[in-house]
N, C-alpha and C positions, 0 to 999 in steps of 0.2 A: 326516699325511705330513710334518710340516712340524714342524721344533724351534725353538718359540717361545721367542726371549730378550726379556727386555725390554730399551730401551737404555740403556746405564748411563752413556755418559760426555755430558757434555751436548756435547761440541765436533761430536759422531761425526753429525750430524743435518747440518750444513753439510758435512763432508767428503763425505757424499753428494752432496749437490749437486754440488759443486765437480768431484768424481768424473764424474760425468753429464754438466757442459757440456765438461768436457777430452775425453771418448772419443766423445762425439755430433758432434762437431766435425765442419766440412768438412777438416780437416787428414788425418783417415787414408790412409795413404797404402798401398797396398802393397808388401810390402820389393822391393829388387832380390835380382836372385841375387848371392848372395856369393860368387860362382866355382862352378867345375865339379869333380863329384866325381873320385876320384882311387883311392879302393880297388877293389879284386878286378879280376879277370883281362879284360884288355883283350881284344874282338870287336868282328865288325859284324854287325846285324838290317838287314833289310831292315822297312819300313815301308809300310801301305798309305796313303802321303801323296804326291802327286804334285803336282811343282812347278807355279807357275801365276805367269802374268803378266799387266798388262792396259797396254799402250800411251796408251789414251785417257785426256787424263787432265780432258777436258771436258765432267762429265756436270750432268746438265740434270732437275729433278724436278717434277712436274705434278701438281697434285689435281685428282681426277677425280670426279664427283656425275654421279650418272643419277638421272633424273628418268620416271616414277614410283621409287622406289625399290626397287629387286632384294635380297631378304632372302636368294639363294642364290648363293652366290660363284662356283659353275658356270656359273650364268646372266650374272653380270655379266662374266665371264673372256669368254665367245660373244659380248656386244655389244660389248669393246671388240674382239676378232676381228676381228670386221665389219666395223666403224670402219677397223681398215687396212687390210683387204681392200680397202674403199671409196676411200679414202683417203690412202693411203701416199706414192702418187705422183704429191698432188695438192696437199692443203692439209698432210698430215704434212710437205711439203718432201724426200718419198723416203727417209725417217728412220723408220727397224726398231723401235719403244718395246720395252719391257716392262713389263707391268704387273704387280701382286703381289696381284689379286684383289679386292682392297681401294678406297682410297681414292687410292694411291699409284700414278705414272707416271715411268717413267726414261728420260731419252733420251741417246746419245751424239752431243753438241753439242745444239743451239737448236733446237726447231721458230720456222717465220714467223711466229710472234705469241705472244701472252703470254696472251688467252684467247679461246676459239673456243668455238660449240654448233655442235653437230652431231645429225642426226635421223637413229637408225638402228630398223631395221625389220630384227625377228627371228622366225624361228619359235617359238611360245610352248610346244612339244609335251612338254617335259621339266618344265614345270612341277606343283608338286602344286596338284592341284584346278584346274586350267586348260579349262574348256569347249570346245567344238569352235568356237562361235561366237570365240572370244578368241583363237584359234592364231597368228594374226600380231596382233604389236604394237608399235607405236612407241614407242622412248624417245627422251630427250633428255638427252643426253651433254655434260656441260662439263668441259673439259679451260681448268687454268688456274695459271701457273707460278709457281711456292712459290720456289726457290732453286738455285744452283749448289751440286752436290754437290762438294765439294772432296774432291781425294785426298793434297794436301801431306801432311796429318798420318798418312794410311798409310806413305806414302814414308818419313815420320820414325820410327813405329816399325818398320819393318822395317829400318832403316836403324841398331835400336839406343838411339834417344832415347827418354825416360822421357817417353809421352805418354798423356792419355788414347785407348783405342780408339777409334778409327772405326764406330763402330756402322751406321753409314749406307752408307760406302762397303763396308764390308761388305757388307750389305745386298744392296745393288745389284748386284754381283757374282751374289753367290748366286743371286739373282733369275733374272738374262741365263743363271747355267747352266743352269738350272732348268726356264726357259721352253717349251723344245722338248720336253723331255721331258714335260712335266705334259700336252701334247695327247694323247700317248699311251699314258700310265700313269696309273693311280689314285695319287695323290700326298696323301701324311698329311703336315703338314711339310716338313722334311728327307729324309723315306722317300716309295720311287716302286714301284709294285706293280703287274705286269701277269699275268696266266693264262697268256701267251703266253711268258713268261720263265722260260724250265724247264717242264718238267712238273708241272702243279696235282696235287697227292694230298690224298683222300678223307681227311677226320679222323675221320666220323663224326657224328653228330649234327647234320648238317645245313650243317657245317662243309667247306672245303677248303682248304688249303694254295697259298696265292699266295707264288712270289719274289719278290724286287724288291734294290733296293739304297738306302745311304741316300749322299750327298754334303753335303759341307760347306766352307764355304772361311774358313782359318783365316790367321790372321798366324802366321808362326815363323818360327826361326834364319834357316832358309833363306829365307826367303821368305814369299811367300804360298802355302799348298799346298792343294791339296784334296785333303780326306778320303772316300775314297770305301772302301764296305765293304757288305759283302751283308747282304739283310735279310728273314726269311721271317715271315709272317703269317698266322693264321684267319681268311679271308674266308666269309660264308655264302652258299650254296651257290644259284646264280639258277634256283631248283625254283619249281613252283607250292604256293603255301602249306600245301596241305594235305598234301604229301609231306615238307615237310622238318618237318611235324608229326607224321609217322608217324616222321621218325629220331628227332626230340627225344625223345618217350615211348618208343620200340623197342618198337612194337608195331601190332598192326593197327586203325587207325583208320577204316579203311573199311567197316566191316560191323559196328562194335561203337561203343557211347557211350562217352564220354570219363568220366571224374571229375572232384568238383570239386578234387581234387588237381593232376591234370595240367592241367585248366585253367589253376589257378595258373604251373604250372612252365611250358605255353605263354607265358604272357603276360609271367614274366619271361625268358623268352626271346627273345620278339620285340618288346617293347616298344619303337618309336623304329623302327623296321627300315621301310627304304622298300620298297611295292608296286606295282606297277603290275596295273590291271585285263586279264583277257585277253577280256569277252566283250563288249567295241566294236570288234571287228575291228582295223585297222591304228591306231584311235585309241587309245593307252595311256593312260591320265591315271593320274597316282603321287599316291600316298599317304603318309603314317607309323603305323603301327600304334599305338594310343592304347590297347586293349585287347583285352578277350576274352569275349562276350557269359556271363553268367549260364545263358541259358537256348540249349537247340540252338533252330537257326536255323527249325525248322518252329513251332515255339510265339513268332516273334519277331513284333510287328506294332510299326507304326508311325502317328504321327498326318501323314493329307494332305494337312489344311486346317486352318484357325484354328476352323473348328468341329469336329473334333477327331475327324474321321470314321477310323475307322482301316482299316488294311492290311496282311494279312501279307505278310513279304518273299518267301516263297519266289513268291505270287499278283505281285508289284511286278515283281520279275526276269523271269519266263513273258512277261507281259503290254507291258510297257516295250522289253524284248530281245527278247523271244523265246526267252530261256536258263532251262532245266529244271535247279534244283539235283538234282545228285545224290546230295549226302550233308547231305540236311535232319537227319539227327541230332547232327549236329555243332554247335558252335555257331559264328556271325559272328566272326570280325576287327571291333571298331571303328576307325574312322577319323576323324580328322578335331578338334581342340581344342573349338572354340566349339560346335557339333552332332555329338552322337554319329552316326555313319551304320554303315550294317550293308555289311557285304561276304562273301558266301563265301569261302570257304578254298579252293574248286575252281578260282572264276572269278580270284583273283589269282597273281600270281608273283612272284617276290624278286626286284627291281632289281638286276643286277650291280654289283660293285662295291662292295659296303658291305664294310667292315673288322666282324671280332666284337671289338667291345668289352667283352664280359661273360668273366671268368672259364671256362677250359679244366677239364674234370676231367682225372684223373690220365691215363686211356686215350689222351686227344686229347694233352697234352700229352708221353706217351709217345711218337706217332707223328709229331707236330713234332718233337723233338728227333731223332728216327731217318732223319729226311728233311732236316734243316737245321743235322746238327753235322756238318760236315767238317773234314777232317784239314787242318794246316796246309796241303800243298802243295795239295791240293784245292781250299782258301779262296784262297790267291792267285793260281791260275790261273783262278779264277771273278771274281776279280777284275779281272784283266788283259783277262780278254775282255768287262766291263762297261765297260771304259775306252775299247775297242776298238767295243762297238757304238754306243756313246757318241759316235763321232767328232769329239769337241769341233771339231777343224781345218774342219770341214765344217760345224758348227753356226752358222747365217747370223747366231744374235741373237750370239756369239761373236764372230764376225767383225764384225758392226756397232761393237762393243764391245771390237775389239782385244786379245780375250781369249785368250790361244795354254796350251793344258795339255800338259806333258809325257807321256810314255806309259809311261815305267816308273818301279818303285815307289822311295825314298827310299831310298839307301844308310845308314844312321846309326851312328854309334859308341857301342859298347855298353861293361858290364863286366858281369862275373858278380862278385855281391860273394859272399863267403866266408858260409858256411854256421856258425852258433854253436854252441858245445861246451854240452851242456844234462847240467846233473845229477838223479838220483835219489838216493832213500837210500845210505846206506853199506852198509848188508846185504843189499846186492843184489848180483850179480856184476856187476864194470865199472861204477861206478855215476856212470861219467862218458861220455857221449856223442858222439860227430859225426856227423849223420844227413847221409846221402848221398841227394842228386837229391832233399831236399824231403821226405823221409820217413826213419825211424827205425822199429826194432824193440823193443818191451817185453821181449821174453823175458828171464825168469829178472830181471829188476828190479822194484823195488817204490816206488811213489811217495814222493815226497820228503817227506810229509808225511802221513799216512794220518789220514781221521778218525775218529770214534767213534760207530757206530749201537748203543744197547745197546738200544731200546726199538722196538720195530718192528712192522709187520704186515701183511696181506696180505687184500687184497680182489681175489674172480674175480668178473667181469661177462660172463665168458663161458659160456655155457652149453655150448657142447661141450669145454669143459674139465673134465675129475672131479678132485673132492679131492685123489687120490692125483699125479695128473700137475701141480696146481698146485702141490701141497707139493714133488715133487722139482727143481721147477725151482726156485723160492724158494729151497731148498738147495744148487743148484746158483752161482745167482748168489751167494748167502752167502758160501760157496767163493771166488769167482772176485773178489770183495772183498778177502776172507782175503788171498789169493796177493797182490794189488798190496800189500799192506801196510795193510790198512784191520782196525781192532777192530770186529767186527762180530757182535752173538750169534747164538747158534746156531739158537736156537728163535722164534719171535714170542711176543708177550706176550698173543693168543689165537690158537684155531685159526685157519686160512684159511679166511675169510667168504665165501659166495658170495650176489651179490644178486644182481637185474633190473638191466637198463641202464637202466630208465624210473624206478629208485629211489634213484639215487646220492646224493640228499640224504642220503634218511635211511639210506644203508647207510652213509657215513659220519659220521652224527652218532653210530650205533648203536656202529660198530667204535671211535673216539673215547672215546666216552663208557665204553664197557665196560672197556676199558685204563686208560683214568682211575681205575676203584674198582677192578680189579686192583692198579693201581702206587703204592696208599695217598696216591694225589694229584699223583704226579710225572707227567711229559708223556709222550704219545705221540711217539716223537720223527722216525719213520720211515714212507712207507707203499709197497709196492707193488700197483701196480693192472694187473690182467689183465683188457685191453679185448678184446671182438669186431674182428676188424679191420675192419669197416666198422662204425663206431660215432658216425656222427652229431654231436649233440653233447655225447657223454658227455666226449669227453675237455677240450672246454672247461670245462663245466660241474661236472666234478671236479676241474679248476686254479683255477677261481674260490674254490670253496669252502673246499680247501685253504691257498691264501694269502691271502686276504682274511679268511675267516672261523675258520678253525680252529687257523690257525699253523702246519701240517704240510706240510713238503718230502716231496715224491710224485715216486714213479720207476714210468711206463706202459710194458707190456708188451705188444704185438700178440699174438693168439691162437698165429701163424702162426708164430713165433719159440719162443713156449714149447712149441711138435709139433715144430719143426725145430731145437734148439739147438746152437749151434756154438759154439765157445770166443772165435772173433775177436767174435762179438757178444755175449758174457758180459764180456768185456775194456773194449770200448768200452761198456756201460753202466756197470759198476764204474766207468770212468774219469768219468764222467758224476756218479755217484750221490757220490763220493767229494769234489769243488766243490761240490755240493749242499751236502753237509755241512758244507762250512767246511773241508775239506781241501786242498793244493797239489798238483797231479801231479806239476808239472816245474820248474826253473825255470834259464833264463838262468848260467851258472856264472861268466860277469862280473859278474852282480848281486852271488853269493855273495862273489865278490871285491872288488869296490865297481870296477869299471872299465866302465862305461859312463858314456861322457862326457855332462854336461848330465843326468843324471841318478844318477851313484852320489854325487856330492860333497857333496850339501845333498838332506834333505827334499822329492821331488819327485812329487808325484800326477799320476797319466794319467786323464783323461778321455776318454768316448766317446760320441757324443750323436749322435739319429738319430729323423727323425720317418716313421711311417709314414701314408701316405693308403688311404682308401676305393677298393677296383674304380671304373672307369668307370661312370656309371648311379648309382651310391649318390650320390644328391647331398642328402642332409641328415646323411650318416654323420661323428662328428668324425672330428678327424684326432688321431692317438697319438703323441707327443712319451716317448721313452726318453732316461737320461743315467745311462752306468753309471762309475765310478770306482774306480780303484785302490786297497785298505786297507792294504797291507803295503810298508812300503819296508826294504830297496834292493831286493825280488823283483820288484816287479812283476808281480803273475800274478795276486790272487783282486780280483775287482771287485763293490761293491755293486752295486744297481741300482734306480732307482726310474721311474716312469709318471709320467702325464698325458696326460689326454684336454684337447682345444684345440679349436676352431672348425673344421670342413669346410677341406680342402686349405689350412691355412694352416701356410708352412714356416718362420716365425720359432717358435721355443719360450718360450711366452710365461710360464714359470713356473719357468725359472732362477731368478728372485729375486723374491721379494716384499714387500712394505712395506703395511702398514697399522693402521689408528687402532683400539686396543681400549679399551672404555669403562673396562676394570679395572686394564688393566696399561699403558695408554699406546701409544707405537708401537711393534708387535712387526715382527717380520724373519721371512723365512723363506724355502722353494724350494728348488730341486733342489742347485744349488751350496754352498749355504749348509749344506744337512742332508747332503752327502758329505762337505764340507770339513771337517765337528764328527767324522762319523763313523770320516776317517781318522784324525784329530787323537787320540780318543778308541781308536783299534785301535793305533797306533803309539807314542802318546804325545810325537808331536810334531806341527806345525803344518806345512803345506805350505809352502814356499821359492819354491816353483818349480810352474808349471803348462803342462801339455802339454795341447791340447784339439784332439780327432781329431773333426770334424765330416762325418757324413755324409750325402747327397743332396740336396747344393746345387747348382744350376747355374752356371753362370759370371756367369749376367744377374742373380744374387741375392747374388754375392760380398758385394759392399758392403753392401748392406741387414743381412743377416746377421750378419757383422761388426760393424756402428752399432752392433747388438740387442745380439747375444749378449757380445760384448766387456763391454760397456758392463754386463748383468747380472752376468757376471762380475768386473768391476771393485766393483759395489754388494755383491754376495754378499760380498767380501774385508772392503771396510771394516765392512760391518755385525758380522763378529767382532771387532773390533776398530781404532781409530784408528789410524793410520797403516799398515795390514798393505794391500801391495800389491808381492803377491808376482809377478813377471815371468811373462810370458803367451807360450805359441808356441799359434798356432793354426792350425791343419791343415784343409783341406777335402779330402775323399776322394770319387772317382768314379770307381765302377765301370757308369756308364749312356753313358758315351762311348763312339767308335765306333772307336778305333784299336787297330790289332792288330801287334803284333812278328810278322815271320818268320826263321826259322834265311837266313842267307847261303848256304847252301847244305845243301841237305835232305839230303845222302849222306852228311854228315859225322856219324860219331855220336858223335864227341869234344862237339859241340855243341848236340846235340840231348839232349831228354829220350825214355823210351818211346815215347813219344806221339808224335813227334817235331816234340814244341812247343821252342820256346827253353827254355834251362836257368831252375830256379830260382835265384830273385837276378840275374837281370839286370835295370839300371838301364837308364834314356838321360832325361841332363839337358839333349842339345844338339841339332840341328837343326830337331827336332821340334818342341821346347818354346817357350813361350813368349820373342819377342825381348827382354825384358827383369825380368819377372817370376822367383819363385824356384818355380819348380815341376821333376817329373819323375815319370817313368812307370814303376813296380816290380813285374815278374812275379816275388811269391816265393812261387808256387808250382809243383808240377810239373800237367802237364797230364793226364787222364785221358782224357778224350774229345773231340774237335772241336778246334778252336784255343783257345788260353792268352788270357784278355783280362787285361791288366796293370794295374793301379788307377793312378790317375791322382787324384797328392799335389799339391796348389799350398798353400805356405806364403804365409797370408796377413796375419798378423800375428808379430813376433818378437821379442820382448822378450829372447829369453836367447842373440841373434843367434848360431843354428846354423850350424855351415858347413855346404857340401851332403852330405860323407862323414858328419858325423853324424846327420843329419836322415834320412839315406839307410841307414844302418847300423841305427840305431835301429828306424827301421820295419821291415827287413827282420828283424831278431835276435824284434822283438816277435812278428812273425808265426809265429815256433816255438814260443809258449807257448799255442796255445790250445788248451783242456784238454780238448775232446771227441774229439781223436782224435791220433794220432802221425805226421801230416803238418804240414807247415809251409802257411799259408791265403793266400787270392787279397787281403785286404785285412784292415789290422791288426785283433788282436782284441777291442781296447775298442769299435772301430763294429762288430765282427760281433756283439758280444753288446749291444748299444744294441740292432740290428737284432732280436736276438731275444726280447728285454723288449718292445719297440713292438707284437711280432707275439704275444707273449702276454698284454698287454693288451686285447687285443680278445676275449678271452674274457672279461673283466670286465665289460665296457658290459650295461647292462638288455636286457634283449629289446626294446623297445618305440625302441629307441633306433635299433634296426635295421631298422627302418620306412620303407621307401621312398617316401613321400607327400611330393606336391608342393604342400604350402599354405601360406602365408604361416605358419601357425600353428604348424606344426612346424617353418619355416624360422627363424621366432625365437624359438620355442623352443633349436632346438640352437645360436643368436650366443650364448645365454649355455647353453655345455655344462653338461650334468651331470659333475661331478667321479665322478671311477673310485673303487670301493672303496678304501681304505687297504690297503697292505700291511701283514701284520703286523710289528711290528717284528723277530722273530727271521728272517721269513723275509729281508726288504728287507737282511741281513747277509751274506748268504750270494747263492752265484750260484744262484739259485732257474730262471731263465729257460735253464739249461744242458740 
């Protein structure tokens, strides 16, 4: 993966260094706004940000330790409870705390003393594994004061001054909102979820559909505002076990044995999922599900004494209880870490409450998006009345705490900036463009740059596909190639191959290999694949193959598509298969002209860099680090792309730059930045000047960190080409996981509306909203299709080639009309969508074994030091392969 140089100049070994303690420094700073933008057409959005104040500005912070120690933050939230109930308006001094579940105690003003125990006495009955004899228990609560939480430094930056956040009194804030509501909502975070908030809908499989909303209290322009915004969720469904057994499998489990297949798919379904027992009467005692017995429950015995006498369970339940299992051909639920224990599936029930953590298939996540995309005015009037049931003015920990929330939503000043003129070839009619409201029409144009498939071919893995209907489609797409302007032959270089799904290897080493002694040794250079549309995992394990092992750029076709063919989806794969190839579709017609500022004037590469993590539950799975880069300048449009596998959820990219000791050749250099930056140099024939780096799925609390890293490899990557090459850095964080949403100022106007009637594409807002003194700003450029627009959210956090905000703002929004799978303009620029789309087909790469969910030290360090992902080949790693 990596283009190993040796180092040639002897100075270039300290300029690293030197490089390294300059950009590690506590000095980074991040820029200010360099002013407010100024292009496109002046409006106002409405925003779900409501203003917020807090009067008090003498708050008070306490640690808190209970003794025996409560390992369930529920449980420790109920004893300090009790402590004020007990207490409030006694030795509390009449003082309303908050506490944040934790460790952490906030009060507005002093409690009378500085530290106190206190002995409170709870019911134990929500505990897991709590005996009937244990139900009440005493702890011992110390409460003991840490520090004045100071709000000067909020006051200063909301006031404007260049300070560090307040992390704390933030905090604290958030907390006092928080508090009332967490008694009566299931609360993830930031997100608050009740059954009773809307109507709960069925998802299936065992699943149901919980509202909720999320809040957040931010520093801006304005103010301090809270962000408050709806939030829907899979909750699983509080059935007794053996029902939401029968959704998982869709089938009848009560009169028939299970397999050891569905066993499996049980157990990663409920793995972790809390139970409670139902045949102790009003006594619940809760569980977690730890697995799924081997054998059904009437063959299960257990040992009852140290001499090893045994017992079957269904004989232990009759005898003990008095409970007659009724479906002994099932098998037990285990419970329990340190001793397995056996549980029927009849006698528990699912805990209300629990969030699904695991992956939606497509039906469920069909029926959440049908239930939880609403139309802009729909989303702010659900809005309004969450504010509304919310009654902050009435909220007592509020009031303790001097907190007063506004009731309606942020007025904000917008712009709609100008939509860019994009060209195609010349022998197309009109072959100059201005796409209206976000989208554009192809007809009758041919892309700007068509490639060349002369060598090609075609595998069906579909078996209700015949010969005859795979060849006319093959010929059909051929065509629809032809048309965009692509050299593409006519015929494949053999017939159309039909394998097994279960034979993919070898049907394409077979199809490979056979075109190799046709084509007297030149390459296959092309392949089409006709999958099953439910095909498991063929279609990974045909991308694996393809570019890691064989070197062939592959374009899949669903069954269902090549029976139903339309021309609009003959178009968009063409447009697809055609960047495959190392062809352009479109491109910017400022670029043509050299007039994009900050980037027509010198040499400038765009970066796009994005790590993906493991579902919830995978916890040994690494995490996938993608960095694709621009090859062509002043266009701007085809971007390599390269992988790496890294350590389980870790969000630094730890393979931007590398440096190490070779016994042959000395210190060699290498990594991600280093092998794009050879790669432009060597496609252009010139060296980057200038670097733009679009980072995405950062959080705010990892700015810096990120920044330390990745800078700082980027910095090494430069010098290691060369002594003194330190070419100026803008680097960008993008976030599209935030919760704020633009609404039209008025929903009836359709001068300002899109279809949909989300806001127009291209509107910015660099001001109320945003940050009091940082450079950041909010870009919907796109148009909306279903439910509300969410706008990506740009914070410039390093700038070396110091942008103003109309270019940094222009830039990104012009980039969003090049990306090459379809003739709309996208929700966020296209070097992090296609980062995003290389992370996500890297996970076809990783071994099987690597996707092993085991919990043992063995595998856990096994995967600190990952296995490195196959190589790309080099032809593919040229081309946008991941399109």
């Amino acid at each position: 993966m990596e283009e190993q140089d040796k180092l040639q100049e002897t100075g270039l070994e300290s300029q690293l260094a030197s490089c390294f303690s300059s950009s590690s420094s506590k000095s980074l700073v991040f820029p200010s706004r360099p002013g407010y933008g100024k292009l496109g057409t002046k409006c106002v959005v409405k925003a779900n940000h409501f203003l917020a104040d807090i009067s008090v500005s003498d708050l008070s912070h306490y640690q808190v330790t209970i003794t025996p120690e409560v390992f369930f933050r529920k449980k420790r939230k109920a004893i300090i409870v009790e402590l004020v109930r007990l207490h409030r308006n006694t030795e509390l001094g009449r003082k309303l705390p908050v506490y944040d579940g934790g460790r952490n105690l906030y009060t507005a003003g002093s409690l009378p003393f500085t530290h106190k125990e206190f002995n409170i006495v709870v019911v134990n009955e929500d505990d897991e594994g709590a005996s009937s004899s244990t139900r009440e228990r005493e702890f011992e609560v110390e409460i003991k004061f840490v520090a004045h939480v100071s709000m000067h430094q909020l006051h200063e930056l909301l006031s404007g001054k260049k300070v560090d956040t307040p992390h704390e009194a933030l905090k604290v804030i958030s907390i006092v909102l928080k508090e009332l509501a967490s008694h009566s909502y299931v609360s993830f975070g930031r997100l608050l979820y009740s059954p009773d908030l809307r109507k709960s809908h069925n998802l299936s499989g065992g699943l149901e559909l919980w509202h909720g909303f999320y809040q957040s209290i931010k520093p801006t322009q304005m103010g301090l505002s809270l962000n408050v915004d709806l939030s829907s969720s899979a909750f699983i469904e509080p059935l007794p076990v053996i029902d939401i057994v029968a959704q998982i499998l869709e089938k009848d489990v009560y009169s028939k044995p299970i397999s050891d297949a569905d066993r499996v798919k049980i157990k990663k379904a409920l793995r972790g999922v809390k139970v409670e027992v139902t045949y102790r009467g009003s006594f619940r005692r809760k569980y977690r599900i730890t697995g799924v017995t081997s054998q059904p429950t009437r063959e299960l015995f257990f040992p009852l004494d140290e001499k090893m006498n045994m017992k079957s369970v269904v004989d232990y339940f009759q005898e003990m209880y008095g409970y007659t299992i009724m479906y002994p051909h099932l098998p037990c639920i285990q419970v329990g870490e340190k001793k397995a224990n056996y549980l029927p599936m009849e006698a528990c029930k699912i805990v209300e409450g629990q969030r699904c953590t695991k992956g939606l298939n497509d039906k469920q996540i069909t029926s959440l998006l049908k239930v939880s995309c609403l139309r802009p005015r729909e989303r702010e009037k659900d809005i309004l009345q969450t504010i509304h049931q919310n009654d902050y003015d009435c909220n007592p920990y509020a009031k303790e705490f001097g907190i007063k929330v506004d009731k309606k939503l942020a007025s904000v000043e917008a712009r709609v900036l100008p939509a860019p003129w994009l060209k195609y070839h010349d022998t197309g009619r009109d072959s100059k463009i201005l796409p209206q409201c976000g989208q554009w029409n192809m007809a009758n144009k041919k892309v700007i740059n068509g490639s060349k498939v002369r060598y090609w071919a075609c595998i069906n893995f579909s078996r209700n596909v015949q010969q005859r209907t795979a060849n006319a489609f093959c010929q059909q797409l051929v065509q629809a190639c032809q048309s965009l302007g692509m050299e593409f032959s006519h015929e494949p270089v053999i017939p159309v191959y039909s394998a097994r799904p279960d034979m993919v290897k070898k049907a394409l080493k077979y199809v490979h290999s056979t075109s190799l002694n046709k084509l007297d040794g030149k390459e296959l250079e092309f392949l089409i694949a006709i999958l099953p549309d439910n095909n498991g995992s063929l279609y990974g394990d045909l991308k694996k193959i393809c570019e890691t092992d064989l070197g062939l750029i592959s374009q899949c076709c669903l069954t269902k598509y090549v029976f139903k063919i339309n021309r609009h989806y003959l178009s968009n794969v063409a447009l697809k298969i055609n960047v495959k190839m190392g062809g352009r579709n479109t491109v910017l017609l400022d670029a043509l002209s050299c007039r994009i500022p900050l980037v027509s004037d010198i040499p400038t590469i765009i970066f796009g860099a994005d790590v993906s993590h493991p579902e919830a539950g995978e916890d040994v799975c690494p995490s996938l680090a993608a960095v694709v880069a621009s090859q062509d300048w002043p266009e701007v449009t085809k971007y390599a792309g390269l992988v790496c596998a890294q350590p389980h959820r870790v969000e630094l990219i730890h393979d931007l730059f590398k440096c190490w000791n070779d016994p042959h050749h000395g210190i060699v250099y290498g990594g991600m930045i280093r092998e794009l930056l050879l790669s432009f140099q060597k496609a252009t024939g010139k060296k980057p000047l200038r670097i733009i780096f679009y980072r995405d799925g950062v959080s705010e609390g990892q700015f810096y960190q990120v920044l330390l890293f990745e800078l700082d490899a980027i910095r090494k990557a430069c010098a290691s080409l060369e002594p003194g090459y330190q070419p100026p850095v803008t680097f960008v964080v993008v976030q599209k996981g935030h919760h704020t949403r633009l609404f039209p100022n008025n929903h009836n106007d359709r001068n300002s509306t899109d279809r949909s009637g989300n806001i127009l594409p291209g509107t910015v807002v660099d001001s109320k909203i945003c940050h009091p003194t940082e450079f950041d700003f909010y870009l919907c450029s796109h148009a909306g299709i279903q439910g509300t627009s969410k706008p990506a959210h740009y914070s410039v956090i390093w700038d070396d080639n110091n942008f103003s905000a109309d270019e940094i703002q222009s830039l990104t929004n012009n980039l969003c009309y090049t990306y090459a799978r379809c003739t709309r303009s996208v929700s966020v620029v296209p070097p992090v969508y296609y980062a995003h789309l290389a992370a996500y087909r890297a996970r076809f790469y990783m071994e099987p074994d690597v996707h092993e969910n085991v919990k043992s030290e063995v595998t856990r360090s096994k995967v600190e030091s990952v296995r490195p992902l196959p190589a790309l080949k080099e032809k593919v790693k040229k081309v946008m392969f991941y399109c």
